[in-house]
C-alpha positions in Angstrom: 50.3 1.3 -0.8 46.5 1.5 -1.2 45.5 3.6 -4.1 42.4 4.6 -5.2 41.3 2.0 -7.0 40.5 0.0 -3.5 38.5 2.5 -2.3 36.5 4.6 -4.5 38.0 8.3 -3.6 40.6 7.7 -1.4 44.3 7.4 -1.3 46.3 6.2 1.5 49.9 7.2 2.1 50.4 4.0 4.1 49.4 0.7 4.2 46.3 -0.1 6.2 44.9 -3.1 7.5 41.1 -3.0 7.2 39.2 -4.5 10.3 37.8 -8.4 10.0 35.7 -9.5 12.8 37.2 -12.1 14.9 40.7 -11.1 12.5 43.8 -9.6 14.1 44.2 -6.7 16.2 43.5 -3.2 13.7 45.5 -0.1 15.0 43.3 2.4 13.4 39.8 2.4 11.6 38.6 5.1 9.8 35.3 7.1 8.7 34.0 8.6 6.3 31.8 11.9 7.3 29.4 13.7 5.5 26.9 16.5 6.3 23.9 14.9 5.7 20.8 16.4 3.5 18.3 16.9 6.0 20.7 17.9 8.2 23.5 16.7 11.0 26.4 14.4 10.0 26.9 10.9 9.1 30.1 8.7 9.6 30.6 5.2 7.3 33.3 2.9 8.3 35.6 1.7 5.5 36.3 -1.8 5.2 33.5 -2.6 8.4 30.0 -2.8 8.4 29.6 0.2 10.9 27.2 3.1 10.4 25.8 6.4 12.7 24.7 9.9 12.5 24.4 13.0 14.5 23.2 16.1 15.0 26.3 17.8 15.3 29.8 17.1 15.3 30.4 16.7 19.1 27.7 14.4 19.3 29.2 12.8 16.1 32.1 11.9 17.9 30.9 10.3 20.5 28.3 7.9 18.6 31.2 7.3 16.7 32.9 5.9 19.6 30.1 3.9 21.0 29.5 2.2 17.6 33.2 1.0 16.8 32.8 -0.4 20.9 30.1 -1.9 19.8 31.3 -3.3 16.8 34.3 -4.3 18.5 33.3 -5.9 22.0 36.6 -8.1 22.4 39.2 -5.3 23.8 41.8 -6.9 21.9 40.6 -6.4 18.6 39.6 -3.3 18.9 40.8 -0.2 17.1 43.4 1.7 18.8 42.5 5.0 17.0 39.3 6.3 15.3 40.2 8.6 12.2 37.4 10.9 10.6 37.5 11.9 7.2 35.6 14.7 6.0 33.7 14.3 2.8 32.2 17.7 1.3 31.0 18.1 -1.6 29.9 21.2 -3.9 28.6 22.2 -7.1 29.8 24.9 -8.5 28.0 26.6 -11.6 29.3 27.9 -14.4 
């Protein structure tokens, strides 16, 4: 089991196989979203060099998919399925 010392803030509840380029196939990558401070959203990749950002969700989504395509042009090593995590963060005052 991954814990949260591999990645900074996240625990996984089963193992995962992080995507190599050129590695084996990957059933499932996953991103990290955020809102971003000027606005829209941004989506990180974790354990592949893969970056975007929208305007909105919907549009999120579907830059999403075109960058792990991208990423990934051999159909055989791409990811099967895309998971988004949502990241929010807030300060609360006391």
């Amino acid at each position: 089991m991954n814990t949260a010392g591999d990645v900074p803030g996240a625990v996984y509840s089963r193992p995962l196989t992080l995507p190599t380029a050129g590695g084996p196939t990957v059933n499932e990558i996953i991103f990290v979203v955020e809102e971003a401070p000027e606005g829209g959203y941004t989506a990180a990749a974790l354990g592949a060099s893969i970056f975007t950002e929208a305007d909105d969700l919907t549009n999120l989504e579907a830059q999403v998919r075109d960058a792990v395509l991208c990423h990934y042009d051999d159909e055989a090593t791409r990811p099967r399925i895309i998971r988004l995590h949502f990241v929010r963060e807030e300060v609360i005052a006391i």
